[in-house]
C-alpha positions in Angstrom: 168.2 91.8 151.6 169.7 91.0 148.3 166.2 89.4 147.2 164.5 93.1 148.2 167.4 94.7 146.3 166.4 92.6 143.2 162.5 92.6 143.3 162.9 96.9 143.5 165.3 96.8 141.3 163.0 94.5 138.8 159.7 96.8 139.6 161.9 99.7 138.9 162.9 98.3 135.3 159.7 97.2 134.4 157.1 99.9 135.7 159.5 103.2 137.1 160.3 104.1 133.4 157.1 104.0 131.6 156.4 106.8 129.5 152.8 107.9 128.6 152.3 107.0 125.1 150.3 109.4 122.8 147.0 108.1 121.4 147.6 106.5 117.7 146.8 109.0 114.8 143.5 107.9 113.4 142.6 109.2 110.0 138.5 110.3 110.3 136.3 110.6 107.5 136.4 114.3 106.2 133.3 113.8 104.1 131.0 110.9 104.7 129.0 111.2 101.4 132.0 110.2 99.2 133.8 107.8 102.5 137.3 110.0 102.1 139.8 109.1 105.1 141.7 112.6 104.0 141.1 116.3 103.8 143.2 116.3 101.1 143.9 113.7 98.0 146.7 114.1 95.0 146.1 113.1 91.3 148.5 112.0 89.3 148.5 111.4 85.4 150.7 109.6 84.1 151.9 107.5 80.8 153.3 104.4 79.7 154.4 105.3 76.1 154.6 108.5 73.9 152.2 107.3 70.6 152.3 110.7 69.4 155.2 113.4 69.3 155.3 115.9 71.9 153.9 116.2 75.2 149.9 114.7 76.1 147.7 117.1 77.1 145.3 116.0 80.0 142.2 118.7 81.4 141.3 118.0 84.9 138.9 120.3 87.1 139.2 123.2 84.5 143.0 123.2 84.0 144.2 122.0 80.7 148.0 120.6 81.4 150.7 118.1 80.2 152.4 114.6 80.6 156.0 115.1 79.3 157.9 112.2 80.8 156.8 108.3 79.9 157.2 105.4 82.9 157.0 101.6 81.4 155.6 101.2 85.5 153.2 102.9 87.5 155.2 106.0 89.1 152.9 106.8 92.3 152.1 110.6 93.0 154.4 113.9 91.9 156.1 112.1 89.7 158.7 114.2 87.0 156.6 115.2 84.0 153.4 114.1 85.7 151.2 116.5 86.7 149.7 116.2 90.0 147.0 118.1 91.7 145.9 118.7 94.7 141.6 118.4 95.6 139.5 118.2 98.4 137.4 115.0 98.6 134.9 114.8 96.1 133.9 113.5 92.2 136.3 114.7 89.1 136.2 114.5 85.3 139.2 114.7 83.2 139.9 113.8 79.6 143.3 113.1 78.0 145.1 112.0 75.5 144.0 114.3 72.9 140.6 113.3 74.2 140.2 110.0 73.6 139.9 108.9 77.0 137.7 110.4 79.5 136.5 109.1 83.1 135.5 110.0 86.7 137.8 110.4 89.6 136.0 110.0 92.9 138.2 110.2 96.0 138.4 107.3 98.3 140.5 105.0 100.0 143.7 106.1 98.7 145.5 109.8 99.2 147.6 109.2 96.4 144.7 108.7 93.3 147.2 107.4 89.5 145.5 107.7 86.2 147.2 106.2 82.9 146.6 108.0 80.0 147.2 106.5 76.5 
């Protein structure tokens, strides 16, 4: 009897309290031409060292804006006097730096996208 106490008691532990576990989140790709995992990526500028006085203006996507706080590391996305803007996957120009540095964004792999400006 004791061993038939034990056994339920075991089948009970192991298999009564099971829960049904939700399927994993998966992140699909929103937009197969670029390979975006996200409907939605952040940009962040960002730089190292003030060379000139004042703030450094950076234009992305039409918007003219500016870096006003320096990190000697990179400080990931919404950092404080960074700006950060949100886009839908696709392929971005900006300029900064009082224009001497210009490039492409194109989103990706990674929600949160960091550009140093010199």
């Amino acid at each position: 009897m004791k061993k038939i106490l034990l056994l339920f008691f075991c089948y009970v532990l192991l298999n009564g309290c099971k829960k049904d576990m939700p399927e994993p989140l998966t992140n699909t790709s929103v937009n197969s031409t670029f390979g975006n995992k996200y409907k939605e990526y952040y940009i962040t500028f960002f730089t190292n060292s003030f060379s000139s006085p004042g703030a450094i203006p950076v234009t992305f996507n039409g918007a003219t804006v500016s870096i006003t706080y320096a990190y000697n590391y990179n400080p990931g996305c919404s950092a404080l006097g960074c700006p950060t803007f949100t886009v839908p996957p696709g392929t971005y120009s900006y300029s900064g730096g009082f224009g001497s540095q210009t490039g492409t964004i194109v989103t990706g792999a990674s929600q949160c996208i960091t550009i140093l400006i010199n």
